[in-house]
Structure formats: structure tokens, C-alpha cells
C-alpha positions as MATLAB code, in Angstrom:
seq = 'XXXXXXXXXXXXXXXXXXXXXXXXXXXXXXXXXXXXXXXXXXXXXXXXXXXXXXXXXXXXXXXXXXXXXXXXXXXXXXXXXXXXXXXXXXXXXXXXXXXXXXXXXXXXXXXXXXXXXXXXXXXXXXXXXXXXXXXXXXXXXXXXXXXXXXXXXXXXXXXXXXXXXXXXXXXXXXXXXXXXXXXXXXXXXXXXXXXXXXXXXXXXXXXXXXXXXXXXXXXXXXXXXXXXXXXXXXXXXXXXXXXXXXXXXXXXXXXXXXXXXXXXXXXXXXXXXXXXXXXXXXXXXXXXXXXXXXXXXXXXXXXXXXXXXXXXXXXXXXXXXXXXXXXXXXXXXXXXXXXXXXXXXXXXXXXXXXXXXXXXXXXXXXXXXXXXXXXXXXXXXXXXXXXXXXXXXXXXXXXXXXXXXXXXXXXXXXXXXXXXXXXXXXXXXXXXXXXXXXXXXXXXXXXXXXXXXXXXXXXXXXXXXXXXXXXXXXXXXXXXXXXXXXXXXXXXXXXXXXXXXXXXXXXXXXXXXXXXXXXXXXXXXXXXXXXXXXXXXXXXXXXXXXXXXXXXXXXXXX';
ca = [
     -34.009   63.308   27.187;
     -33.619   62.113   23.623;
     -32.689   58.578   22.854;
     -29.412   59.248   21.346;
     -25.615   58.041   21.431;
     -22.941   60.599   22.970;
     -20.843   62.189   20.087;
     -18.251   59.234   19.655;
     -20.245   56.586   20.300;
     -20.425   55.022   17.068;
     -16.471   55.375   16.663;
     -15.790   51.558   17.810;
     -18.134   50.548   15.340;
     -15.623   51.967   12.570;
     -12.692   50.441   14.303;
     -13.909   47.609   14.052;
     -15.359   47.719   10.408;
     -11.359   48.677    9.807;
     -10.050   45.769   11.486;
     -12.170   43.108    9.804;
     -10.898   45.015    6.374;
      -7.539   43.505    7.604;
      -9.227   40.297    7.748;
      -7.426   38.805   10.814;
      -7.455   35.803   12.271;
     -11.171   34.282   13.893;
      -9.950   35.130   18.195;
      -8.580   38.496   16.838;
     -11.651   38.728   15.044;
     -13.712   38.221   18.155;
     -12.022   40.792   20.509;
     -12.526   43.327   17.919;
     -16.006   42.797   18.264;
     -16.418   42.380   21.912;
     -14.043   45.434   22.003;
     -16.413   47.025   19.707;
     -19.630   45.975   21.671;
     -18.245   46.702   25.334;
     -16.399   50.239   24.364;
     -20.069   51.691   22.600;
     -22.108   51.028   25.584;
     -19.769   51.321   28.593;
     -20.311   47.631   29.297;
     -19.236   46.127   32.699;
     -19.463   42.770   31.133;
     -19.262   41.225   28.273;
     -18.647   37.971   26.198;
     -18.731   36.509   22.389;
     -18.641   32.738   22.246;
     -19.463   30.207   18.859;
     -21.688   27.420   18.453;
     -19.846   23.814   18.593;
     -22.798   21.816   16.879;
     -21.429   18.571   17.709;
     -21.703   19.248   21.534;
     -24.827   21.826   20.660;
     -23.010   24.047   23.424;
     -22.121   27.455   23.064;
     -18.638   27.879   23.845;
     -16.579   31.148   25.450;
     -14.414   32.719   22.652;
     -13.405   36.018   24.667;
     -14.696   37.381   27.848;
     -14.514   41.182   29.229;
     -15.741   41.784   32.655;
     -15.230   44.640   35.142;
     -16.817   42.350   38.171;
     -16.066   39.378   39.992;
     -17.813   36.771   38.150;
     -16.485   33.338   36.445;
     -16.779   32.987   33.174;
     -17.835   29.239   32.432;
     -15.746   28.209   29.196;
     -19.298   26.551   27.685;
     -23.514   26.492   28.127;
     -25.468   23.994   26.920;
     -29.382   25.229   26.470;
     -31.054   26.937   28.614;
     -28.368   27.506   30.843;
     -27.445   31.061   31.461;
     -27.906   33.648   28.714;
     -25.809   31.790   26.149;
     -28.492   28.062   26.773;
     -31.583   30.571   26.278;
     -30.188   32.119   22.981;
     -29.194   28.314   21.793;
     -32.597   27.345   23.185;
     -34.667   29.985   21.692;
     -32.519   31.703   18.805;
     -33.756   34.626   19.773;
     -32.258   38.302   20.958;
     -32.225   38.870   24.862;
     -33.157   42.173   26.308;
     -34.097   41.504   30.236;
     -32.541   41.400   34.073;
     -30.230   38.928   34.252;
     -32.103   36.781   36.940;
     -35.433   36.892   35.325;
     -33.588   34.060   32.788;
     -34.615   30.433   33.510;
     -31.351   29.189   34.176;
     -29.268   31.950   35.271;
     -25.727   30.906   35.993;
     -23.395   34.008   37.271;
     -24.715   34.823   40.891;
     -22.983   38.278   40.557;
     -24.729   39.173   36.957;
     -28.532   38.641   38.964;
     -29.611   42.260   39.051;
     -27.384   43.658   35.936;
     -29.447   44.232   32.260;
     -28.662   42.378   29.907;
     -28.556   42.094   26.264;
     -27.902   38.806   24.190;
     -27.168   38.856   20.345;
     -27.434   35.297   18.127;
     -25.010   36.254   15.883;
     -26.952   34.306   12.295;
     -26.041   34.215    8.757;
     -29.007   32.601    6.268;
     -30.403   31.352    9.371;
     -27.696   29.441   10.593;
     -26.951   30.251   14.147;
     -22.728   31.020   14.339;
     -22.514   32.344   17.946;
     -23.476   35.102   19.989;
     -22.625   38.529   21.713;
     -23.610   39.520   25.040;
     -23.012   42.651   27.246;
     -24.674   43.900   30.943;
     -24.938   47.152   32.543;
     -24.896   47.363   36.319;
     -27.872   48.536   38.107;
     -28.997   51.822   37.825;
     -27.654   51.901   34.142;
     -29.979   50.286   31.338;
     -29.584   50.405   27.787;
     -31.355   53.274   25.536;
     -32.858   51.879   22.207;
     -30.150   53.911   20.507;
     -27.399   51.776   22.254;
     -29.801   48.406   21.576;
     -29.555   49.249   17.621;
     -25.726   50.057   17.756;
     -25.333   46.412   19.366;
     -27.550   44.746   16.624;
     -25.042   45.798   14.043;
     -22.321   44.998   15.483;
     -23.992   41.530   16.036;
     -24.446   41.744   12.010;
     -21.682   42.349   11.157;
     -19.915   40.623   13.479;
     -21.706   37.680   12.272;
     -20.970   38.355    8.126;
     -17.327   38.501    9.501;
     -17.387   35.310   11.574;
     -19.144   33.691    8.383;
     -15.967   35.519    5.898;
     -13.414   34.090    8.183;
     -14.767   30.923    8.058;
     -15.169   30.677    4.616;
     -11.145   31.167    4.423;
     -10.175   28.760    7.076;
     -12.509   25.970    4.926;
     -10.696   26.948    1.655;
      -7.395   26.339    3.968;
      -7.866   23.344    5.450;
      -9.587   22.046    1.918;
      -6.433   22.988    0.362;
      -4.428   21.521    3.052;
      -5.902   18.447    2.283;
      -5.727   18.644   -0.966;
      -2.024   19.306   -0.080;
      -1.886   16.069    2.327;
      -3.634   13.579   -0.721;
      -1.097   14.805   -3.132;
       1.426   14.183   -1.413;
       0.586   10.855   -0.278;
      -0.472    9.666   -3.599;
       3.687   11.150   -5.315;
       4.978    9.087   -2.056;
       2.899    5.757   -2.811;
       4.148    6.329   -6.725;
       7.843    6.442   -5.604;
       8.332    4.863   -2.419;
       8.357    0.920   -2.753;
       8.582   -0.056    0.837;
       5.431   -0.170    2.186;
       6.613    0.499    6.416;
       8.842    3.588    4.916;
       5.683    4.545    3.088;
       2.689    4.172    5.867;
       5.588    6.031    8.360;
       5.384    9.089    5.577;
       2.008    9.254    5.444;
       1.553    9.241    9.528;
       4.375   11.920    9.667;
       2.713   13.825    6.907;
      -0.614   14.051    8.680;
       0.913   15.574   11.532;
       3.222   17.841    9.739;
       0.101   18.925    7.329;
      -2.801   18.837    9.038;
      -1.293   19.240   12.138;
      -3.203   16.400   14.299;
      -1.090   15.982   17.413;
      -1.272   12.022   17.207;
      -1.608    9.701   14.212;
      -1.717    5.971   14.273;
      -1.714    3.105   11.143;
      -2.510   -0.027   13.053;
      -2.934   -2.848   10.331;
      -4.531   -6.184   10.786;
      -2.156   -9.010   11.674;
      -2.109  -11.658    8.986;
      -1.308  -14.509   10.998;
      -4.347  -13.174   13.423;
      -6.781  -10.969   11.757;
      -8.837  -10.772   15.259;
      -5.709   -8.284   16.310;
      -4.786   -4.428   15.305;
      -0.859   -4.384   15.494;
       0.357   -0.846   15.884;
       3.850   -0.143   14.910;
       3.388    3.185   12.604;
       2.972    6.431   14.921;
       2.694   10.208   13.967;
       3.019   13.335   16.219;
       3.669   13.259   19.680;
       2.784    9.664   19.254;
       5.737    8.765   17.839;
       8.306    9.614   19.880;
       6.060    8.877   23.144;
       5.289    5.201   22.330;
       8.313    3.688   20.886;
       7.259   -0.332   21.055;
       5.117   -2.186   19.198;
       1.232   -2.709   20.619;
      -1.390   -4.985   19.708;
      -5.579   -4.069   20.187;
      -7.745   -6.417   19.961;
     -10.936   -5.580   17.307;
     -13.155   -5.623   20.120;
     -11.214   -2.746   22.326;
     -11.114    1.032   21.110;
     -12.618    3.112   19.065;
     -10.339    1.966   16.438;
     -11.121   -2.012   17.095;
     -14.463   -0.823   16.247;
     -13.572    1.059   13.021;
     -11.868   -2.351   11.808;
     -14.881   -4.154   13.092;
     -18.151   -2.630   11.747;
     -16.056   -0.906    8.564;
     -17.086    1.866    9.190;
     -15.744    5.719   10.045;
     -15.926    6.626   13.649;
     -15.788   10.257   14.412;
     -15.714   10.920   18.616;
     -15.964   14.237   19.265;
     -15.540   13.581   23.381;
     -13.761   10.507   23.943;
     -14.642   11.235   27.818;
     -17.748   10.038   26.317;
     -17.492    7.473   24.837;
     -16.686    4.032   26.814;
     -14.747    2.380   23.860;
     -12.295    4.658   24.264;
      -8.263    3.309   25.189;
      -6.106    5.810   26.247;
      -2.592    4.752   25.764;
      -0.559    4.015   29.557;
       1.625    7.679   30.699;
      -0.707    9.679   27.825;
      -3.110   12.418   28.510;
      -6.475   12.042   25.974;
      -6.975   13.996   23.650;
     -10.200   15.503   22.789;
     -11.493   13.968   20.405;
     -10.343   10.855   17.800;
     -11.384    9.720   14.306;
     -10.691    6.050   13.031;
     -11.164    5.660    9.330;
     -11.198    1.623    8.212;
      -8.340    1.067    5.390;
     -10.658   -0.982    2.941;
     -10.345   -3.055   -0.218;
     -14.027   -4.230   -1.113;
     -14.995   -6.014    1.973;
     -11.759   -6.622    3.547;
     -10.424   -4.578    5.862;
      -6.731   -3.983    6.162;
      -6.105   -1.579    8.681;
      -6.997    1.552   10.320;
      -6.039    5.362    9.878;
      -6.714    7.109   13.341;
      -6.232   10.524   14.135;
      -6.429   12.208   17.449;
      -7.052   15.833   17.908;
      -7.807   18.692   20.772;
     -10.057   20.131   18.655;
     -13.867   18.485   17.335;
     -13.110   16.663   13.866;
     -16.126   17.761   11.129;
     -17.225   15.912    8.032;
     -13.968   18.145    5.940;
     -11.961   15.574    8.539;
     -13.484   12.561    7.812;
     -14.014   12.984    3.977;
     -10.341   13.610    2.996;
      -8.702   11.035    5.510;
     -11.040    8.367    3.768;
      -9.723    8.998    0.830;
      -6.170    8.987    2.444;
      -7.398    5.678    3.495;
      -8.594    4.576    0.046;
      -4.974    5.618   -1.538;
      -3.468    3.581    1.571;
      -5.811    0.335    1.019;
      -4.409    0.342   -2.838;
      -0.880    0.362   -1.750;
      -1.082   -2.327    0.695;
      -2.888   -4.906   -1.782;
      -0.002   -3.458   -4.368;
       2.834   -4.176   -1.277;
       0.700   -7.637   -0.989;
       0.563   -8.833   -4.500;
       3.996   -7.960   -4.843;
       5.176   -9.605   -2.385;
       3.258  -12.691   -3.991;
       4.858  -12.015   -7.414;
       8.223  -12.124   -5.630;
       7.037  -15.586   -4.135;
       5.753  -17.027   -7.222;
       8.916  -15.920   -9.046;
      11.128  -17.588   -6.504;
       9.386  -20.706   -6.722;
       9.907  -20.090  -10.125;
      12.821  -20.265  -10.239;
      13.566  -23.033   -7.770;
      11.352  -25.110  -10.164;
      13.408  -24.017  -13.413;
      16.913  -24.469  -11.077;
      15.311  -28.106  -10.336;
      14.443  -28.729  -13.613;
      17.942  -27.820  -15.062;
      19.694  -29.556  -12.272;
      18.091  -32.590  -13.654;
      18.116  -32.174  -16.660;
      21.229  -31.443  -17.450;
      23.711  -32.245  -14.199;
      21.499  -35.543  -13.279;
      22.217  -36.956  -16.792;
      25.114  -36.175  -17.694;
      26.378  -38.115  -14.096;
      24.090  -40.727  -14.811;
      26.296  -41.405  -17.899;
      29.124  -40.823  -16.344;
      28.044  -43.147  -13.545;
      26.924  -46.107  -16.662;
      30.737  -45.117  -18.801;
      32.521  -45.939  -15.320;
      30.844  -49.177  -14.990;
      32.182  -50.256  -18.070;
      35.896  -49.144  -17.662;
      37.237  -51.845  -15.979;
      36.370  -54.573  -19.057;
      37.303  -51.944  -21.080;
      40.896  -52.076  -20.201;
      40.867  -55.353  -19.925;
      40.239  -55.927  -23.331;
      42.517  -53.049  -24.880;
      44.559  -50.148  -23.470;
      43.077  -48.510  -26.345;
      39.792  -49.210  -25.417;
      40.078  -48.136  -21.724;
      41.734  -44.501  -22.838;
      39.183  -43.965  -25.482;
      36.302  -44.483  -22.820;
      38.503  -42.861  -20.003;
      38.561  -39.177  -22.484;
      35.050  -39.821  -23.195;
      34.407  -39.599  -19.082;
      36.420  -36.468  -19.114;
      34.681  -34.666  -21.443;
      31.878  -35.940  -19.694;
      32.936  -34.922  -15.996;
      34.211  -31.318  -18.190;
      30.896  -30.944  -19.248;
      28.877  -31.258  -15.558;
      31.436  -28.996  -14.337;
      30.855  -26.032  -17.209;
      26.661  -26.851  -16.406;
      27.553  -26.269  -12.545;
      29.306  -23.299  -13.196;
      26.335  -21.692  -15.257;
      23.908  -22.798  -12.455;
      26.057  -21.043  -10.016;
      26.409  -18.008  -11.808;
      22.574  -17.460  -12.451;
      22.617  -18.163   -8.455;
      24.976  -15.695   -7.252;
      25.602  -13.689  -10.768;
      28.428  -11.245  -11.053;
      27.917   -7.273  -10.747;
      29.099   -7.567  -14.895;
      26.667  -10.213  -15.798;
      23.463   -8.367  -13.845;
      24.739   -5.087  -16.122;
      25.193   -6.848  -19.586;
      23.831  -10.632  -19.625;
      20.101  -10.866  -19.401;
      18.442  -14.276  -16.877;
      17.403  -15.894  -20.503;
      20.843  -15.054  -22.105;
      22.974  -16.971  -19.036;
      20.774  -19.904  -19.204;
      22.765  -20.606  -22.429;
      26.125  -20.095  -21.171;
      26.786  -24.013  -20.627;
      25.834  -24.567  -24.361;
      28.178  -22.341  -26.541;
      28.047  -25.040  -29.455;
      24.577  -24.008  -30.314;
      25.872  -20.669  -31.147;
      28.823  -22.098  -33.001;
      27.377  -25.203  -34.470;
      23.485  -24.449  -34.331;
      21.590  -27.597  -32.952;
      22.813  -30.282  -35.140;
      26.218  -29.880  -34.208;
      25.423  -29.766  -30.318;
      23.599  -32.984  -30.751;
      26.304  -34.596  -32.562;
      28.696  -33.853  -29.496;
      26.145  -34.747  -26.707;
      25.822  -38.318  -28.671;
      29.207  -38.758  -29.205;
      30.194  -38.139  -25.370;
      27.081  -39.492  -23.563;
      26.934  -42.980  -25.942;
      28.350  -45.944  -25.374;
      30.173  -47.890  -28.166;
      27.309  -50.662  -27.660;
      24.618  -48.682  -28.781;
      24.252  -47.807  -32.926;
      23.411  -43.805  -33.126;
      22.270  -43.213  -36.428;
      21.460  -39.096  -37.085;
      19.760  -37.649  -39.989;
      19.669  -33.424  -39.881;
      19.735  -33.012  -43.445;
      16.463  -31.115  -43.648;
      17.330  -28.642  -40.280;
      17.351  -24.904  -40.001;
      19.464  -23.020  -37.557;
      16.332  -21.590  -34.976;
      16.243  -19.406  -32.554;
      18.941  -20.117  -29.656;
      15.911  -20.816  -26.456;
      14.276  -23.139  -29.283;
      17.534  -25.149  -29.765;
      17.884  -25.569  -26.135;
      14.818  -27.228  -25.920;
      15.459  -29.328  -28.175;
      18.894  -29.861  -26.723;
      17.860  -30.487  -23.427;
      15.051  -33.139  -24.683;
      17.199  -35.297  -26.172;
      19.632  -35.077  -23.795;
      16.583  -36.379  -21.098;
      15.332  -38.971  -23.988;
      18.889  -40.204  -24.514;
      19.404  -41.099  -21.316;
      16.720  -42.544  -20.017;
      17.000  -44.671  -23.571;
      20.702  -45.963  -22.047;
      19.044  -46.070  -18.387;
      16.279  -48.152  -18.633;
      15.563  -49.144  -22.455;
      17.965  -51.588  -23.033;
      17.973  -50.365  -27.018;
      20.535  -51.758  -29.292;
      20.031  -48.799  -31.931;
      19.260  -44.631  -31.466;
      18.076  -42.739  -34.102;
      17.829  -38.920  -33.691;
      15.991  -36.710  -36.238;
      15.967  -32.796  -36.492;
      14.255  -30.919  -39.429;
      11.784  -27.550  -40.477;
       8.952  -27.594  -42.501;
       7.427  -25.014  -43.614;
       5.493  -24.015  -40.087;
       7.186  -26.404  -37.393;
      10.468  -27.428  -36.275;
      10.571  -31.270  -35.395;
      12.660  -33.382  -33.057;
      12.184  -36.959  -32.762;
      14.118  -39.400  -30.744;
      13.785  -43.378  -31.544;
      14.760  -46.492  -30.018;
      14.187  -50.042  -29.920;
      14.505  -50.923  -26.673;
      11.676  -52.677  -24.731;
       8.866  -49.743  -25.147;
       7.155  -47.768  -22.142;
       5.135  -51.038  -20.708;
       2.298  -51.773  -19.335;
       3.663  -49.832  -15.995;
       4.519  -46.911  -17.431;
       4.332  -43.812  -15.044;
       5.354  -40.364  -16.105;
       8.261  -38.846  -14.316;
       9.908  -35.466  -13.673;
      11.984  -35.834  -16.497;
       9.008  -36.566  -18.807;
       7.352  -33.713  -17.286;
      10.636  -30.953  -17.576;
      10.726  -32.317  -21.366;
       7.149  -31.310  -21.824;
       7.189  -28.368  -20.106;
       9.916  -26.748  -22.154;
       8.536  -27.172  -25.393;
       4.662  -26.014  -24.213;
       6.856  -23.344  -22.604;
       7.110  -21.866  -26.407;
       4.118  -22.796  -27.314;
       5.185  -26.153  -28.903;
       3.545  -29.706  -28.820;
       5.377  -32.629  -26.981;
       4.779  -36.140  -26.986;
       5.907  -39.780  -26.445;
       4.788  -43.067  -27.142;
       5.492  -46.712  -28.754;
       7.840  -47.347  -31.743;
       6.642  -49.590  -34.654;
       7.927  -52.590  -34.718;
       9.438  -51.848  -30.902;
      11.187  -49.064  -28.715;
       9.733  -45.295  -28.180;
       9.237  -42.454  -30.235;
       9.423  -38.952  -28.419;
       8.539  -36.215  -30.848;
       8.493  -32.348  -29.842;
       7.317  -30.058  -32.162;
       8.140  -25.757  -32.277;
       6.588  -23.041  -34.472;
       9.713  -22.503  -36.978;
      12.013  -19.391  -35.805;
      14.386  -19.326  -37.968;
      17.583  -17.436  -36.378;
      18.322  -15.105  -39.077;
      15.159  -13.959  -39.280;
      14.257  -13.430  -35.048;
      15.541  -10.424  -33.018;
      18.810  -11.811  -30.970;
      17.091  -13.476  -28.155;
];
């Protein structure tokens, strides 16, 4: 009898060349082809299943079988027909039970034939079909099998090309999106609960976890950001320690750990009330050597190197927006110190002196009177003006403390530090240093002025200068004992130049610099000026504080 195929034999073959032309989906791919492989040869059996490298099994894909048998879901080698084609990589043409390992107690006596299906060598899967006994399969039938193995192997290797490109550009999706959300999303627990929720949604990994290290205990993984099922499963906050898990580990040794069967693996922590998943992958969230946290995926399907590559990078992206959250949140610090210190240093500066001279005028009120009504009013308006002036000062603190909704719109931090000293707008600085002397004074002291060679600078250059003399003057009155003040204001052709002399009994021997000494010098090196202090010839002090020249009609408005 020749070795040929009935008319209509080679008819599933075409079906099935037709269906891949629709390029479905990989399983619908697959029962095409065992469709295809079964229907040619009247198979009573048969079965395509893949290669899953990381367990080196071959796994069941679809299964056709017109006997009782069980069809085990995966082989490793050399067990069954599927084990000696992973084992050997080569086609099967034999009984059933003459195989080493045989596995299906009901296949012993049927022929079999086992197809690796390969592309450039690399082993994808394979196809397998059995005749019962008496049938056995003509060489006609054998070749008709072998290209549907081929082809069904070119079609495998197609479909899997287009799932890579999918899941590449999914990730591609995933990174972009994470990087637009770390670009506009300034809170950093809003922003790690986008990027677990967009893992899920994305890529669709059933649970997603962002443990970070604790700061106050950096032997601990605190986990308080969930994705997936995750998420609405575990709703309180856990802790892990770094030597627990498979994600302890990732913190630990820095270093990506990809489990493709956690059943396997003894570091493993399956959360109370959960079922495991499959498998899990725990990428470290690093900046250099420190490590900040952990980006841990888990999945009912193996993870591959596609996985690991493109949630690294989601972990690099993450790493740069939690030392951005961090040195933020240490700007913020450093400014509010800031500001404390520049609050301090106005509080003394200005409130501290002016009640010190109130505090000095009062003392002096009572002779006063005694010796003249006249006397006692005169020094009585002065402490008025005096007690008018803390109060403006105190209001202009207050206001850069809790500003108004119109002053945050229209009045800039360095503007309302100048609200307290409108005279320097008015009267430029030798007309706000007249009016300081005149209030702050007292009748026993000689102030002699000279600002004959003076400028008008720019308005945070004035202040300065204001608020230097105002701290010179009155720690001249406080602990000087000076009969005579001189004050001195004029612009050369580079500098402006404040000086402040008494002749009171001189620094000493004991001299220690104070925080008013130090708030003096720090405003003028503030702008870049030159400050200093030091003994009078014949007696008393000299303070001198020096500014590049700004001349106000020449600078921008400040």
C-alpha cells in the first residue's frame, strides 16, 4: 500500500496556516496547532506545551485526549515524553513505554510521536500526538507532523516577538508615566501611591509594595504604600525587618532578587489571610550606596530579565525623588531656622532696643518732673514716640509671621521687612537717623551728626545701616557711659560708610562679643560689606560698616 495521506489530509494544515495569518493570541495559537496535529493523523491523544527556562520544565499549554489519562500540567527531564525531548532535544518516534520515564500508565502500549518545536536552535516547546494500538503512523503522516511542528514553532517565535514589543512598550508606557508624575506631583506618599497603583494598572502585577527604610531605624522596612489586590487587602501599616523576606534581602545585599517559586525559596513572608503568589521580584531603591527602599512586585506568572530591567529603572526614577522629597524637606528646615534666626535677630535688634531706651528714658522721669513740668512732658512725648515706635516694629514682625492673603499677592518677604521704617523711603537714611537719635537720646548725651557727603542707597542697604546704629547707639547709652555721640554717613566713589563714635570708657580688657555685635556684622557681610569695631583715639569706640555704593536711582526697586 503506498505511503500516502487520504485526500483531505493536508486540509488542517491550511487551516491552520489561515489562522496564524490572523495572528491570534499565543493559547489560541496553540489549539490551532494541536487542532491541526490531532485532526491530520486521527490522533487519540495529543498535547503542545512551552519551555519555562527558569524552572527548565516543560509546561502543558493545551491537551486533547480521547482516553482516560491525566494530563500532568508540567515535566521536568526525562520524565515522560515531554523530560526526554527537554533532555535530549531531539524528535520522538517510539512505544510509549519503551521511554525511560514514562508517566501516563494508560499511554504504555500507544505510538508515539514527540516534536521540539526550535527556532535558531532555541528550544520553544513541543508537540506530541499517539495512536492506539494497532494504528501506527505512516512516514507520510510523520512529515505532515514535522511541519506543523515548523511552523508551529515560526508562529510561537512571531507571537512572541509581539507580546515582547508589548510589554516593552508597556513599560516604556509605565517609566513615562512615572517620570510626568515625579515632575508634577510634590508630595512624595501621593507620588510613591501613583507609582504602586500604576504598576498594577499597567503592567498588571496583582500586588505591588514600596516599603522604605525607617529613618529613625534603618534596620526596619516600613510598608505603608500597597498596589493591586494588596491594597485594599492590607490596610495597616507593617514593619519587616532587613533580615526577613525576600525584600529584607533586596534592602540588605542591594541587590535585585527575582524568585520565580517563592514555595522555594525559605526567605519568603507571605502576608497573614493572603494566598502566595507565584513568584516575587524586589528591586533595591538606591542612591550610590544607600539604600532607601524597596520596589516589590508579586506576580502568578515567572518574572524575566524585561521585568527586572524596567522596574530598576522605575526604581532609579523613585531613588531621585526621594533624595529630592529629602533635601527639600531640609531646605524647608534650613529656611525655617532661617528665619527664626532673622525673626531673633530683628526682635533684638530693633524691639530689644528700642525698650531698653524706653526702660533708661523712664528711669529718668521722675527727676525730670521734679525739676520742670516742661522737662517731664518733653521726656514723657519722647517715651511715646518711643513706645509708638516698638509697637509699629511689632506690628511688622507680626505681619511677616502671619501675613495677610494681600501682602503674600503684592508685598514680597524683603519688601515687608521695611514696613516699620517708612522714613527711609521718605527721608533716605540721614533723615531716619536723625529721628532714631532724636527719640532714643537722652538730653545728657551731645549727638553731633555730619551726612553732608551721603547718597540716598538702595533701601536693604539703608536698613543696615539703620539697624547698626540703632544696636551701636544703644549699647553706647547702656553700658558706655559716653558724654558725646558722633554719627557719620557718607559715599565715596566705591563704598558707602557708617561710623558710630563715642567716648565712653572703650571695649576693655573684658570685652566679649555679643549677639548684638554679631546681628550688626552679619547684616552688613549679608551684602557683601565689611564691619568692624574697635577703640576710639583719645577714648570711646569706633564701629565702622562699610557697603559697595548702590546708589537708589540707579538700582532696580528692591
Amino acid at each position: 500500500m503506498p505511503d500516502t495521506l487520504p485526500p483531505g489530509s493536508a486540509a488542517p494544515l491550511a487551516t491552520l496556516l489561515a489562522g496564524i495569518a490572523d495572528s491570534p493570541p499565543l493559547d489560541q495559537l496553540l489549539e490551532q496547532v494541536l487542532d491541526a496535529a490531532c485532526s491530520c493523523v486521527h490522533a487519540d491523544t495529543g498535547v503542545v506545551g512551552l519551555y519555562d527556562a527558569a524552572a527548565d520544565t516543560m509546561r502543558t499549554a493545551a491537551a486533547r485526549t480521547a482516553v482516560p489519562v491525566e494530563v500532568e500540567p508540567s515535566l521536568g527531564r526525562e520524565e515522560g515524553l515531554a523530560g526526554h525531548i527537554l533532555a535530549t532535544g531531539e524528535t520522538v518516534h517510539c512505544r510509549y513505554g519503551e521511554l525511560p520515564r514514562p508517566r501516563a500508565r494508560a499511554l504504555l502500549e500507544h505510538t508515539v510521536i514527540g516534536l521540539p518545536l526550535r527556532v535558531r536552535q532555541t528550544l520553544l516547546g513541543y508537540l506530541a500526538v499517539s495512536l492506539a494500538p494497532p494504528r501506527t503512523f505512516r512516514a507520510a503522516q510523520e512529515e505532515m507532523l514535522v511541519l506543523i511542528a515548523q511552523t508551529a514553532a515560526i508562529a510561537v517565535d512571531q507571537v512572541r516577538a509581539r507580546e515582547r514589543e508589548r510589554r516593552t512598550a508597556k513599560r516604556f508606557e509605565l517609566i513615562a508615566r512615572i517620570a510626568a508624575d515625579i515632575s508634577q506631583e510634590p508630595n512624595l506618599d501621593a507620588l510613591l501611591q501613583r507609582t504602586a497603583d500604576a504598576i498594577h494598572e499597567v503592567l498588571q502585577f496583582p500586588n505591588v509594595d514600596i516599603p522604605l527604610i525607617d529613618p529613625l531605624d534603618p534596620g526596619w522596612l516600613v510598608l505603608d504604600v500597597r498596589g493591586g489586590s494588596y491594597k485594599y487587602r492590607i490596610t495597616h501599616q507593617d514593619r519587616l525587618p532587613l533580615e526577613r523576606g525576600i525584600m529584607g534581602a533586596a534592602a540588605r545585599e542591594r541587590v535585585t532578587q527575582l524568585v520565580n517559586d517563592v514555595s522555594a525559596d525559605p526567605r519568603y513572608v507571605c502576608p497573614p489571610g493572603v494566598t502566595p503568589a507565584r513568584a516575587e521580584l524586589a528591586v533595591p531603591i538606591c542612591l550610590g550606596s544607600e539604600v532607601l527602599g524597596v520596589l516589590n512586585v508579586e506576580s502568578d506568572d515567572v518574572f524575566d530579565m524585561l521585568d527586572r530591567d524596567s522596574l530598576e529603572i522605575v526604581a532609579d526614577y523613585l531613588a531621585v525623588a526621594l533624595r529630592n522629597a529629602s533635601l527639600f524637606e531640609q531646605a524647608r528646615d534650613a529656611a525655617v531656622l532661617a528665619e527664626r534666626q532673622r525673626l531673633a535677630r530683628e526682635l533684638h535688634d530693633n524691639i530689644v532696643q528700642i525698650l531698653s531706651s524706653m526702660s533708661m528714658l523712664s528711669q529718668t522721669l521722675g527727676s525730670a518732673w521734679q525739676r520742670s513740668a516742661e522737662d517731664g512732658e518733653r521726656r514723657a512725648a519722647r517715651l511715646h514716640q518711643l513706645a509708638q515706635t516698638a509697637f509699629a516694629e511689632m506690628r511688622m514682625l507680626l505681619r511677616q509671621l502671619a501675613p495677610s492673603e494681600a501682602e503674600d499677592a503684592g508685598i514680597s518677604r524683603k519688601s515687608r521687612s521695611l514696613v516699620g521704617l517708612e522714613v527711609l523711603r521718605e527721608q533716605a537714611l540721614p533723615g531716619a537717623l536723625t529721628r532714631l537719635l532724636a527719640s532714643i537720646v537722652p538730653d545728657n548725651v551731645a549727638v553731633k551728626s555730619n551726612f553732608s557727603g551721603y547718597v540716598m542707597q538702595r533701601l536693604e542697604h539703608e536698613e543696615a545701616f539703620y539697624r547698626v546704629c540703632q544696636e551701636a547707639v544703644s549699647n553706647t547709652l547702656r553700658h558706655a557711659d559716653a558724654r558725646t555721640l558722633r554719627v557719620e554717613a557718607a559715599v565715596n566713589g566705591t563704598q558707602a560708610v557708617l561710623r558710630i563714635v563715642d567716648d565712653g570708657g572703650g571695649l576693655g580688657t573684658e570685652f566679649r562679643p555679643g549677639v548684638g555685635l554679631g546681628s550688626m556684622r552679619a547684616r552688613i557681610e549679608t551684602l557683601h560689606g565689611v564691619f568692624r569695631i574697635g577703640a576710639n583715639n583719645p577714648r570711646g569706640t569706633l564701629i565702622e560698616a562699610r557697603l559697595p555704593r548702590a546708589d537708589r536711582a540707579a538700582a532696580a526697586p528692591p
